[in-house]
C-alpha positions, 0 to 999 in steps of 0.5 A: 272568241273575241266580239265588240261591245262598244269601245270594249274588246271582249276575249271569251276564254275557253278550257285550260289555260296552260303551258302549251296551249291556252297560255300561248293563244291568251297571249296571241288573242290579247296582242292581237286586240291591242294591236288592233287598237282597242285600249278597252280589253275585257277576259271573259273567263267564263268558259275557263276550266283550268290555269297553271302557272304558266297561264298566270303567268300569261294573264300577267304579262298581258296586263303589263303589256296592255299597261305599257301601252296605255290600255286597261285589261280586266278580268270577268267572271271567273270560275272558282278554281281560277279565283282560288289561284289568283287568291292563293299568289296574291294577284286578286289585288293586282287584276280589276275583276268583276262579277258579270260582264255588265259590270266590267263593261261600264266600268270602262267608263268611269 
């Protein structure tokens, strides 16, 4: 689901993000908010239950993507199976991610 608060777009992932399903449809969801012309993305990771590498691969083209276009993609309450992953390949450090999504709202801000 994607919902405004403020000048932030905010992505509500739900279930897997894996080869075939969710992988695709991150990346429908992310295009379709910058194309929309939001600069401020926000991943709401809440709902997530599982990601393979095909769906961090996903998560990493869509940071680049929202990069090259001058917008900045971040991530929010991520379960810890996903942060574990993320851990694991060293993409923590890449990613700005935050606790809640009060957090991540105002650091767009800043």
């Amino acid at each position: 689901t994607k919902r405004q608060k403020g000048d932030v777009t905010i992505l509500d992932l739900k279930g897997k993000i894996t080869i075939g399903a969710g992988d695709i449809a991150l990346r429908n969801a992310v295009q379709e908010a910058l194309s929309g012309g939001s600069n401020n993305v926000l991943l709401n990771m809440t709902g997530v239950t599982t990601i393979d590498s095909s769906g961090v691969g996903e998560l990493v083209s869509a940071f680049t993507t929202a990069t090259n276009r001058g917008a900045k993609l971040k991530l929010a309450n991520i379960p810890n199976k996903v942060n574990d992953v993320l851990t694991i390949t060293q993409l923590i450090t890449v990613f700005d991610v935050f606790d809640t999504e009060d957090e991540a709202v105002a650091s767009y801000a800043s």
